[in-house]
BALO-600644 format. One record per atom (N, C-alpha, C): residue in three letters; y, x, z. Coordinates in steps of 0.05 Angstrom, whole numbers, plus 5000, padded with zeros to 4 digits. Each point is the difference from the previous one (the first is absolute). Layout:
! residues N
alaYXZ/...
! end
This chain:
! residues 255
unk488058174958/unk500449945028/unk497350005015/unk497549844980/unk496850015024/unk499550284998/unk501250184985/unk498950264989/unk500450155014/unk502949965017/unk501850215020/unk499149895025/unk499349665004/unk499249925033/unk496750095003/unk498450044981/unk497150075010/unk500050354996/unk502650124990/unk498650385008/unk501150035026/unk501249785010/unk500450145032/unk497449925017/unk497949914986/unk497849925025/unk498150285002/unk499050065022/unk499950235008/unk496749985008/unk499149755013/unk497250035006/unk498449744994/unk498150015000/unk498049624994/unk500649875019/unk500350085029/unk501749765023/unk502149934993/unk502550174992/unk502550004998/unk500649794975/unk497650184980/unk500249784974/unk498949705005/unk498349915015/unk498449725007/unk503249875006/unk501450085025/unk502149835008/unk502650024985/unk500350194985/unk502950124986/unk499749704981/unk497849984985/unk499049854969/unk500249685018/unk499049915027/unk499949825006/unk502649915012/unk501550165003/unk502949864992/unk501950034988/unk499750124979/unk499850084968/unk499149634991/unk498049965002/unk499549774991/unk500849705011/unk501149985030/unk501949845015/unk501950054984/unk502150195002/unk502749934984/unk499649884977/unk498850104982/unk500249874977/unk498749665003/unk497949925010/unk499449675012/unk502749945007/unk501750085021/unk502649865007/unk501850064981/unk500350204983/unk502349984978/unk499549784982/unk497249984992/unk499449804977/unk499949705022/unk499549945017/unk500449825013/unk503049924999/unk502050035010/unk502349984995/unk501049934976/unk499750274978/unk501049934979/unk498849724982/unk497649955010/unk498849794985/unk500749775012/unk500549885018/unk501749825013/unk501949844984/unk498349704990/unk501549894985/unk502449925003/unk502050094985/unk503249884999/unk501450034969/unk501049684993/unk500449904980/unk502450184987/unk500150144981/unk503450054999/unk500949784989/unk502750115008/unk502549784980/unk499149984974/unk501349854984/unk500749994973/unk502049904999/unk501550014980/unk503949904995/unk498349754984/unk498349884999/unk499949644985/unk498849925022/unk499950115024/unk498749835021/unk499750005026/unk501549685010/unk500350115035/unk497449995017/unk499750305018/unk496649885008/unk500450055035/unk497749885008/unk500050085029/unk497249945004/unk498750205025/unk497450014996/unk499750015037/unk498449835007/unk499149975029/unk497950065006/unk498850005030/unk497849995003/unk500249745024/unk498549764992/unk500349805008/unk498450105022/unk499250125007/unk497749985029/unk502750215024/unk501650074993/unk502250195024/unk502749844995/unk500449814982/unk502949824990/unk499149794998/unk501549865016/unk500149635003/unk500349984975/unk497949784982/unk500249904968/unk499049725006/unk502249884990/unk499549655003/unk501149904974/unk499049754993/unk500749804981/unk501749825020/unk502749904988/unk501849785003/unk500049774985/unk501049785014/unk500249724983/unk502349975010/unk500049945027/unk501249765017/unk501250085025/unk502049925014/unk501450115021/unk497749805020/unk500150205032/unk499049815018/unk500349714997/unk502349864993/unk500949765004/unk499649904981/unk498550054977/unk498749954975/unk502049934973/unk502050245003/unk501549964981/unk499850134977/unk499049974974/unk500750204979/unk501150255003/unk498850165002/unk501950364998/unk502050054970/unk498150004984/unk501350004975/unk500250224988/unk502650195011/unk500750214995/unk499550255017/unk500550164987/unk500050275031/unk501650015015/unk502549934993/unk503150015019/unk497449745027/unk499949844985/unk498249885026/unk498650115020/unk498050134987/unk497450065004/unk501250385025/unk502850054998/unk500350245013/unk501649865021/unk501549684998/unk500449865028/unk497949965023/unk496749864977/unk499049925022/unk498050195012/unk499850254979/unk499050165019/unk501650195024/unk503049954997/unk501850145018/unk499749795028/unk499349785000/unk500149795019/unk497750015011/unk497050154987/unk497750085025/unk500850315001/unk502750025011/unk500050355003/unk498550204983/unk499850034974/unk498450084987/unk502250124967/unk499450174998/unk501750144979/unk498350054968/unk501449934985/unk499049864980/unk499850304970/unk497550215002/unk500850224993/unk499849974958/unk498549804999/unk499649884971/unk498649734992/unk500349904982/unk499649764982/unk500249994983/unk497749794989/unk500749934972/unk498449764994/unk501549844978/unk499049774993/unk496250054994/unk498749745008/unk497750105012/unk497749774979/unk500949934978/unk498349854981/unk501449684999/unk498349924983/unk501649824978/unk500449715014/unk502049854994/unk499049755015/unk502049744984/unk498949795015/unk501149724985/unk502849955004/unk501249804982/unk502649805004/unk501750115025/unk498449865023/unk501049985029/unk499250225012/unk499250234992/unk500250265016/unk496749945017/unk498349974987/unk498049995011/unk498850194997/unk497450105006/unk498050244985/unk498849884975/unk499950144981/unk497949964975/unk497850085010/unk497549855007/unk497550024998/unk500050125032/unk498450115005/unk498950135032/unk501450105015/unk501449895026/unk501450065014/unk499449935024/unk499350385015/unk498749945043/unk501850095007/unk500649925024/unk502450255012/unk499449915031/unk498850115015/unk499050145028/unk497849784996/unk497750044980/unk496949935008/unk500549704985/unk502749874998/unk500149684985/unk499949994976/unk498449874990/unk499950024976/unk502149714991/unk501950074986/unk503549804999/unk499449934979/unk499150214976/unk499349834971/unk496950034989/unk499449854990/unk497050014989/unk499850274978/unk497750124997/unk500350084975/unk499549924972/unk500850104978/unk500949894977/unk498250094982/unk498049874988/unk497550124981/unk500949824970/unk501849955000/unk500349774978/unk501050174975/unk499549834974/unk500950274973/unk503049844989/unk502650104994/unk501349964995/unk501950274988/unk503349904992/unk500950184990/unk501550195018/unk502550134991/unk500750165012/unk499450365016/unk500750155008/unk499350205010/unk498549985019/unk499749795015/unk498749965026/unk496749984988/unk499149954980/unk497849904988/unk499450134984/unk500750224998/unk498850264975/unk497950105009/unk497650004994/unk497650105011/unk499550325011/unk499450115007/unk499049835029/unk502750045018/unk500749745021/unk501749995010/unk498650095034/unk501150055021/unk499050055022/unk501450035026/unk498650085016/unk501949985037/unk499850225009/unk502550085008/unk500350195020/unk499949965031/unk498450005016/unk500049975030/unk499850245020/unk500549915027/unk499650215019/unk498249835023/unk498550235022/unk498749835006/unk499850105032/unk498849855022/unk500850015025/unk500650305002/unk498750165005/unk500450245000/unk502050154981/unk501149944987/unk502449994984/unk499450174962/unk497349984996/unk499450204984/unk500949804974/unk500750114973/unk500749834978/unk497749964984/unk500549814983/unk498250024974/unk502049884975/unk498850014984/unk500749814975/unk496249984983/unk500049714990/unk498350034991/unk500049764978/unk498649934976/unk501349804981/unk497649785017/unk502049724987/unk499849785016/unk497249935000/unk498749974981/unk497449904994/unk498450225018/unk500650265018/unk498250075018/unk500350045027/unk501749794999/unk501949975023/unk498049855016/unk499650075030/unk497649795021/unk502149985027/unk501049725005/unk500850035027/unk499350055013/unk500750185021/unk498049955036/unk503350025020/unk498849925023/unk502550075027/unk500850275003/unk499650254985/unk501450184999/unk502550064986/unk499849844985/unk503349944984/unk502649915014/unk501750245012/unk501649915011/unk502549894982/unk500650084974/unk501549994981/unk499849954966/unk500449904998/unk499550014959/unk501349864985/unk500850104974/unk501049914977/unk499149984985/unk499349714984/unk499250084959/unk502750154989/unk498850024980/unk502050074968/unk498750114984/unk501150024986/unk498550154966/unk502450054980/unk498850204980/unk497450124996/unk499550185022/unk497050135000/unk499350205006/unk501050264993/unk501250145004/unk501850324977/unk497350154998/unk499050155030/unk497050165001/unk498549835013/unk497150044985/unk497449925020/unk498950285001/unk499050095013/unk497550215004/unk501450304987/unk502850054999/unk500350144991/unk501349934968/unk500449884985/unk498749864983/unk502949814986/unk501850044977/unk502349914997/unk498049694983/unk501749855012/unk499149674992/unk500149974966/unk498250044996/unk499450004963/unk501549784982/unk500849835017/unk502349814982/unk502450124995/unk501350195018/unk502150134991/unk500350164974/unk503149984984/unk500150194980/unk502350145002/unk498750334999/unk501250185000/unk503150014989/unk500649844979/unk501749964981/unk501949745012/unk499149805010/unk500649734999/unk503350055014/unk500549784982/unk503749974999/unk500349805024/unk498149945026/unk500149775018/unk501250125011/unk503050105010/unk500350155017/unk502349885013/unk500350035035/unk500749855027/unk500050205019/unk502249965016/unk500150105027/unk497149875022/unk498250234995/unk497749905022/unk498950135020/unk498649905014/unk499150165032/unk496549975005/unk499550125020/unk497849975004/unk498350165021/unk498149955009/unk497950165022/unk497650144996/unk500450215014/unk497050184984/unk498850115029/unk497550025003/unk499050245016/unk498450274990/unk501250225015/unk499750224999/unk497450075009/unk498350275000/unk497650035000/unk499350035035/unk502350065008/unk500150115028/unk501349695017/unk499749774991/unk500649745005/unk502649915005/unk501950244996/unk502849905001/unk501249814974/unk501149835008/unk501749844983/unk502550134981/unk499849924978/unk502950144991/unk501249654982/unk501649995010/unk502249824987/unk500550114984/unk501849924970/unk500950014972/unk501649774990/unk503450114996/unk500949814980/unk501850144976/unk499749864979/unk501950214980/unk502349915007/unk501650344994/unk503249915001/unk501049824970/unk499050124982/unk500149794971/unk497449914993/unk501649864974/unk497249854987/unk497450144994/unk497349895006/unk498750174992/unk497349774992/unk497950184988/unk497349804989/unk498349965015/unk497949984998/unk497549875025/unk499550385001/unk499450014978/unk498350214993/unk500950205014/unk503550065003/unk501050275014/unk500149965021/unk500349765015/unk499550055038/unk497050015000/unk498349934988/unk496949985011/unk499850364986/unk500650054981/unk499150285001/unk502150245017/unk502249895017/unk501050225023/unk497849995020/unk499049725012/unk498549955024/unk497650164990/unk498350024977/unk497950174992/unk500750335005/unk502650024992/unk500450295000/unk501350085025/unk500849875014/unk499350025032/unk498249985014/unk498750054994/unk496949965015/unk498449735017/unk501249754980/unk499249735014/unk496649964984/unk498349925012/unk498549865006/unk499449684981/unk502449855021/unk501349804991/unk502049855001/unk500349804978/unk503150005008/unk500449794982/unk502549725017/unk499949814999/unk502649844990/unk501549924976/unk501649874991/unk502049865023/unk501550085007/unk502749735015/unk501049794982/unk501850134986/unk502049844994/unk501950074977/unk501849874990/unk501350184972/unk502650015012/unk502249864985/unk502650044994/unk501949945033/unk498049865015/unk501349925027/unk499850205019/unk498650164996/unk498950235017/unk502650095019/unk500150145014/unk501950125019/unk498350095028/unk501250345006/unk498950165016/unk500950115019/unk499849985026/unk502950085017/unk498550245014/unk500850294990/unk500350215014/unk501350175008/unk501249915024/unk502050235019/unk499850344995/unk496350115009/unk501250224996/unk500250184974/unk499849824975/unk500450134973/unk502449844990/unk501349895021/unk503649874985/unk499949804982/unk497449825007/unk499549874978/unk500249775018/unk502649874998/unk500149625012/unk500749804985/unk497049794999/unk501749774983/unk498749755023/unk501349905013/unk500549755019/unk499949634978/unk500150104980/unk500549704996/unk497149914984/unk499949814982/unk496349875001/unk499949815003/unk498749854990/unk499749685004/unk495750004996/unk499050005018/unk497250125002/unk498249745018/unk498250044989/unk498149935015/unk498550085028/unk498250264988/unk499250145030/unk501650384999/unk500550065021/unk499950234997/unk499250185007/unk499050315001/unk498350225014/unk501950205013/unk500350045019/unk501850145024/unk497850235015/unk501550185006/unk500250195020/unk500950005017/unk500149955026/unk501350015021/unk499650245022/unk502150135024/unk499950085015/unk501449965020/unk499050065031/unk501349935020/unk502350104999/unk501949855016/unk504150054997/unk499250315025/unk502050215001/unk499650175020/unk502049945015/
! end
């Protein structure tokens, strides 16, 4: 094909500009085609945003300070600020009474302290860490111990483990390990979009943290196990019920 588009060039002018957009198409073909987007996989429901053009918020609490809980909730009270509710999902780990486990802001308040303490459970598998967004709406995740407040945190969650740091599958995991749970979790992509992850079945630390690697995350941050539930309309995927602590929503204006 370059063999048959450069014998039609006829002079060194003709060839200067023929070659220089000769070399445009190909910048915008590879531009395009390189354009990160996650495929499917049949063990896993995903959805991938770009929090800076899609409303992305963390939930607790109805205006009137009631427990949300569930999503069947959480798609009432965002139908009641006119606002259409395009995904969710349980949004990290929390106590008894539906509190947050460890670090919880939601518009700049910081509601729960963060949690540096060593104990058991999933929440405490080293390194454990937070995912936030921040005035300008850009994400991060980063593990807890390098975690620095400031007033740009408009949003954040603890949880743990860590799945990726730096690229990087969390070295406590085993490839083999029989720990296996319906689990979820948050990653960012290189191009700063968010991609959500939950398995449809049971699965190990090791196989969601190595999809988010082989999707091109960065990093990427533990939710939750067996409670998990993910409500996406436009892949036919609705589950409304949950008994949760905080949760992570998408929203858009009603038309």
């Amino acid at each position: 094909m370059i063999n048959i588009f450069f014998s039609k060039i006829k002079s060194p002018r003709s060839s200067l500009k023929t070659i220089w957009y000769f070399l445009l198409f190909i910048w915008l073909f590879c531009s395009f085609c390189c354009k990160e987007k996650v495929k499917d996989n049949s063990r896993f429901i995903t959805y991938q945003v770009n929090p800076q053009k899609k409303n992305t918020q963390l939930y607790w609490k109805s205006d009137k300070g009631e427990l949300l809980k569930s999503l069947d909730h959480l798609i009432t009270d965002v139908q009641y600020k006119n606002k259409k509710l395009v995904f969710a999902m349980n949004g990290g780990m929390f106590e008894p009474d539906n509190s947050p486990k460890g670090l919880y802001i939601e518009d700049f308040k910081i509601l729960k302290s963060i949690d540096t303490l060593k104990g058991s459970g999933n929440f405490y598998l080293k390194p454990n860490g937070i995912f936030y967004l921040t005035r300008n709406n850009r994400a991060g995740i980063v593990e807890t111990k390098k975690y620095v407040q400031n007033k740009e945190v408009r949003y954040a969650t603890q949880s743990g483990p860590m799945l990726i740091t730096n690229g990087k599958i969390n070295p406590i995991f085993q490839e083999n390990s029989k720990n296996l749970n319906i689990r979820n979790g948050v990653g960012i992509l290189k191009n700063g979009d968010l991609l959500f992850v939950m398995s449809k079945k049971e699965i190990n630390f090791y196989n969601l943290a190595e999809f988010f690697k082989n999707s091109g995350c960065k990093d990427a941050l533990y939710l939750d196990g067996y409670v998990s539930r993910t409500y996406l309309p436009e892949k036919k995927w609705i589950q409304k019920d949950g008994n949760f602590g905080i949760m992570i929503g998408v929203t858009e204006s009603k038309k």
